[in-house]
Each structure stands twice: as structure tokens, then as C-alpha cells.
VOMIKOL-868302 format. One line per 8 residues: number of its first residue (from 1); their letters; for each residue z, x negated, y negated of C-alpha. Coordinates in steps of 0.5 Angstrom, whole numbers, plus 500, padded with zeros to 3 digits. Each point is the difference from the previous one (the first is absolute). Example, Ala and Ser with C-alpha at 12.3 -4.5 7.8 and 13.67 -1.06 7.14 Angstrom:
2
1 = AS = 516,475,509  498,498,493
//
This chain:
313
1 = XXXXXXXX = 368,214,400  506,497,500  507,501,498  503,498,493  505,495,499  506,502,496  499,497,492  503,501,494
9 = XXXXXXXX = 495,502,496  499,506,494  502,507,504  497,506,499  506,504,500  503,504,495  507,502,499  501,508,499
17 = XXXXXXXX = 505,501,495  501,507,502  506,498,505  505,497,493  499,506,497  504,503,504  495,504,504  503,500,507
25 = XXXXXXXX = 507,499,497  504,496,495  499,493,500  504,495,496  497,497,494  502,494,502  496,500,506  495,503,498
33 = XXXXXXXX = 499,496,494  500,493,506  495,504,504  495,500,494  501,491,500  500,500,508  493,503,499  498,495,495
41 = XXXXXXXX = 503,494,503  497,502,506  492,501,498  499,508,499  494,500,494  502,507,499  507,505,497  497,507,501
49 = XXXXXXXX = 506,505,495  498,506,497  504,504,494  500,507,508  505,494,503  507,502,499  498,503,492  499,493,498
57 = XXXXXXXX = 506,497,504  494,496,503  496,497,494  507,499,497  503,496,506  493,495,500  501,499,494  507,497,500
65 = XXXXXXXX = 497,495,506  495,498,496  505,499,494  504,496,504  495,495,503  497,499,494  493,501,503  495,505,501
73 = XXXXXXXX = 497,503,506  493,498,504  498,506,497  503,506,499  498,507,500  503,507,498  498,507,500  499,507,495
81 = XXXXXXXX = 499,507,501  507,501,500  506,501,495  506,499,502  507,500,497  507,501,502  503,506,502  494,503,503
89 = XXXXXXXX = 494,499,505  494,497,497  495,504,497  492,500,500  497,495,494  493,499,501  497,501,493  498,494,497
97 = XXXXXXXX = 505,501,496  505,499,504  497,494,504  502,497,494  507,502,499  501,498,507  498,493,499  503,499,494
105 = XXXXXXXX = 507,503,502  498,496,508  500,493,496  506,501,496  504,501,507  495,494,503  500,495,494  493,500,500
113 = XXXXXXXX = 495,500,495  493,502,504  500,501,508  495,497,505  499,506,504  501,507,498  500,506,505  499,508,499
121 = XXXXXXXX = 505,502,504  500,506,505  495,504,497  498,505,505  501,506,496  498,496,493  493,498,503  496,503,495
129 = XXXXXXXX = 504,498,494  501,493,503  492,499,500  500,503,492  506,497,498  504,495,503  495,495,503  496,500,494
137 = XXXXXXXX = 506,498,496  502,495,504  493,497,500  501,500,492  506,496,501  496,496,505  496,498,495  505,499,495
145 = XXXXXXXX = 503,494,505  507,505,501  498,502,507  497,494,505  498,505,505  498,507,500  502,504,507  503,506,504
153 = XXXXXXXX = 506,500,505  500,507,504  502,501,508  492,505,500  494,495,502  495,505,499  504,502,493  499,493,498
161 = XXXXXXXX = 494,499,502  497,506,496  504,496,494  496,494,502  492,504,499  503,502,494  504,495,495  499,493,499
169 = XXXXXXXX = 507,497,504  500,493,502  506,500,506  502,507,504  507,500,503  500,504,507  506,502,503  501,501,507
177 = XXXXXXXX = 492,500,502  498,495,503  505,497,505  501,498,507  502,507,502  494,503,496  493,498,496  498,507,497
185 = XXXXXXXX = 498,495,493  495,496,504  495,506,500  499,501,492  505,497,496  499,493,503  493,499,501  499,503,492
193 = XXXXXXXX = 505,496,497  496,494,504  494,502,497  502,500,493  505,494,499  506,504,501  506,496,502  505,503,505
201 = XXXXXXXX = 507,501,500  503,502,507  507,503,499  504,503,506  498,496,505  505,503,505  499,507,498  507,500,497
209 = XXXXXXXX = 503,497,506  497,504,506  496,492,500  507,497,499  504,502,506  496,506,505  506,505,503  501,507,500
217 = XXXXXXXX = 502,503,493  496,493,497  497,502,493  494,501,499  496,502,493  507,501,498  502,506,506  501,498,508
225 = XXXXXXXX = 495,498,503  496,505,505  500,499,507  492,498,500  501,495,495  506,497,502  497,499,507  495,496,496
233 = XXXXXXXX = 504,495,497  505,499,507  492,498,502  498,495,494  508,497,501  499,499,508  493,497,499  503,495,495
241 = XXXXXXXX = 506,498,504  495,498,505  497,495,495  507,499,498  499,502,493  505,505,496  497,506,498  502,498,494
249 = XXXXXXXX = 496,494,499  493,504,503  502,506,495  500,495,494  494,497,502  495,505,501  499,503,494  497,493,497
257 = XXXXXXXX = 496,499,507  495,505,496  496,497,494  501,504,495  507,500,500  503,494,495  508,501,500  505,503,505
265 = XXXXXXXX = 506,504,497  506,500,503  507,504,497  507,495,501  507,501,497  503,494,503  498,493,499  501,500,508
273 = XXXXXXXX = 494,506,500  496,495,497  501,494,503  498,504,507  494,502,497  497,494,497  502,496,508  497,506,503
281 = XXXXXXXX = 494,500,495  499,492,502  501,501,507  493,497,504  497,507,504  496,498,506  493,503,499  500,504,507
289 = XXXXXXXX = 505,505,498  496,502,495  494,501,505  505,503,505  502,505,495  493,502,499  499,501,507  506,504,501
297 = XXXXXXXX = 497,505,495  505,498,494  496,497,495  494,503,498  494,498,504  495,500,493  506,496,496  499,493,498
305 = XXXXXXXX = 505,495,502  500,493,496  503,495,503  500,495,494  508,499,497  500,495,495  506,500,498  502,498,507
313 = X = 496,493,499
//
């Protein structure tokens, strides 16, 4: 094996635009509509919204950027399940008849007329509805060229796995579950969706920021990290800094090191967030610090490490 040198090539980033929509706090429109271009000039394949991220705030602002780029994005994916309006918290729309009065009032906000990828979004309490109704609505606009690709975003790997035996997706969008810091997705979810052609999108590769910076009071799915958990991550970025390589970079890295991941989702506000990113993204990683994670007990000894990055050549 040997260490990759940095390139320029297609990465297999994707910006998450929850965070301009106001998710974590108010974002000039100005800039979030500048961190959308940074995304595009700089590589990323894939703009992630859904009508859930700031009550339509999310899709609007994507929108506007594109508009004024004048382009369209590598590919772009929203998602349904959710009805959204001013005033009021989202509200569970998971009939097929709600599947396509979201897509519709999605690309009035996005400016679109089809999506490459469409998601049903957080479906954890709706599963049986989404297998009778919102999938096979979205396979039906599938098969009508308005949807590129038919998927499922949740932060559940066994509920997503359940989604995968029972409908017919071609991409899964799994939060949180397969990281550096935990790699619960390998054992069922992965695996499934090698078997079945499934492409995988890892979102929440810092594990919402616990990855990002490791200290007391650290958020860790969305809450302070425990004690235990923290611990770990102290561990993963002492064995970084002795590679020299920034916890950042291997959180970024890990996910693709597994073959049936295909795009890495990574939420930015800022252009500077996704300028960091796409550096760390195309920072070469010396294959020993993936081995010495593995003999630390961090990385699941029965996860495969693929050590191919093409987009580095």
C-alpha cells in the first residue's frame, strides 16, 4: 500500500444544506447563497436540502444560488415525508399523495423540474406507510424520469436496513453510523446494500461535532457527549496527531474507506467550512494510521478498509 498524493479530481463530497437553513442559527442570505458556489467551484457532486430544513428556508436558498450561477448542481437530491409551512413545526406527509405535493412545492422553491436523487426523510415512526406508499410513489416518478434515484435518509441503520429488504431504493443516506468513532452500519446495513447495488451516503461523519473538536461538553448526536464516548474520541485524535494527521481529515476519510460507500455528506454554513473541508477531503493519509486504529480497538476489526482514492490521483 502506499500513501496517495493530493489531486484535483471529482470529490465524493457532498455539501449538507441543512446548516443555511438556519439550523444551528441564522445565516446571511448572502452567504449562504455564496457557500453553495464555493461548493460547486470547488468539486462537491452533490447539494443535499429537504423542504424539514429551516420550513423550506433550505431548498429556497439552494435555489437562489443556482439561479445566479446560472448552473445546475452535479446532482441534487431533496427529500419527502414532511409538510412543511410557515408558523408551524413540520408535520408527517408520507401518503403518496403527499409525496407529490411536496415535490412539487420543492422544485417551485429549488427552480427544478426533476431531482437526481429523492429521499424519504426520517421515517422512523412511518415505516410501514413508507414501504405501502412513499416509495412506490417515488418509484413511479422514477419511472417517469422525474426522480433520478429513489432513497432513504434516517440516523436508524437497522430501520433503513428493514427499508432496504422491503422497497426498491437505489441510494440510502445514513447519519451518524458509520464513522470513525462508530461503525454500527457495517454489521447489517452495509453489507445489505453491497449485496444489492445500493449506493451509500455517509452524513454525519463528525457525529455532530464530537469528531470535529473532542472536549467536555462536546455534542455528540445532538446532546454532550458521555464520558465513555469522549474518552474514545480523545483516543482516535492522539492517534492521529501521531501520524500528523488531523482528526478532521481521518473522520472524513473513513466512511469512503468502505466499499459500499459512494459519497461522504458534510453540512457547512460558510464558504470558509467548505474550503476546510474539501482541503482536509484531499489530504493524503498514511495507510499505517488506519492499522493503528484497528489495533487500538477503534475501527472494527471485520470493517474493510479500501484504500483506493481516486480523486486524489
Amino acid at each position: 500500500m502506499t500513501t496517495a498524493t493530493a489531486g484535483s479530481g471529482p470529490l465524493p463530497l457532498g455539501l449538507g444544506c441543512a446548516p443555511i437553513g438556519d439550523l444551528y442559527g441564522a445565516v446571511d442570505p448572502d452567504i449562504a447563497v455564496a457557500t453553495v458556489h464555493t461548493a460547486l467551484a470547488r468539486g462537491c457532486r452533490l447539494l443535499d436540502t429537504a423542504p424539514k430544513y429551516g420550513n423550506g428556508l433550505s431548498e429556497r436558498r439552494v435555489g437562489q444560488a443556482l439561479a445566479a450561477a446560472g448552473t445546475t448542481a452535479p446532482q441534487l437530491a431533496t427529500k419527502v415525508g414532511w409538510s412543511v409551512a410557515q408558523g408551524r413545526d413540520p408535520q408527517p406527509a408520507f401518503s403518496a399523495d403527499g409525496v407529490l405535493r411536496s415535490l412539487e412545492d420543492s422544485m417551485r422553491r429549488l427552480g427544478v423540474d426533476r431531482f437526481d436523487i429523492v429521499h424519504v426523510h426520517d421515517p422512523d415512526d412511518h415505516l410501514d406507510q413508507a414501504v405501502a406508499e412513499t416509495v412506490p410513489a417515488l418509484v413511479r416518478l422514477r419511472d417517469e424520469g422525474v426522480v433520478g434515484a429513489v432513497g432513504a435518509g434516517m440516523n436508524s441503520d437497522r430501520a433503513l436496513a428493514d427499508l432496504v429488504r422491503r422497497t426498491d431504493l437505489d441510494r440510502v443516506l445514513i447519519a451518524g453510523r458509520y464513522t470513525l468513532l462508530e461503525q454500527g452500519a457495517h454489521h447489517t446495513l452495509l453489507p445489505l446494500c453491497a449485496e444489492r447495488g445500493i449506493g451509500v451516503i455517509a452524513a454525519g461523519v463528525f457525529n455532530s461535532g464530537l469528531l470535529a473538536d473532542p472536549r467536555p461538553g462536546a455534542p455528540y448526536d445532538y446532546r454532550p457527549a458521555p464520558p465513555d464516548v469522549l474518552r474514545r474520541a480523545l483516543r482516535l485524535k492522539e492517534i492521529c496527531a501521531a501520524h500528523q494527521v488531523p482528526l478532521r481529515a481521518a473522520a472524513l476519510h473513513f466512511p469512503l474507506t468502505h466499499p459500499a460507500v459512494t459519497t461522504i455528506l458534510v453540512g457547512a454554513a460558510t464558504p470558509a467550512e467548505i474550503t476546510e473541508n474539501v482541503a482536509l477531503a484531499r489530504t493524503p493519509l498514511p495507510p499505517a494510521l488506519w492499522s493503528d486504529l484497528r489495533e487500538a480497538g477503534l475501527i472494527d476489526p471485520a470493517v474493510p478498509l479500501r484504500e483506493e482514492r481516486p480523486w486524489m490521483s
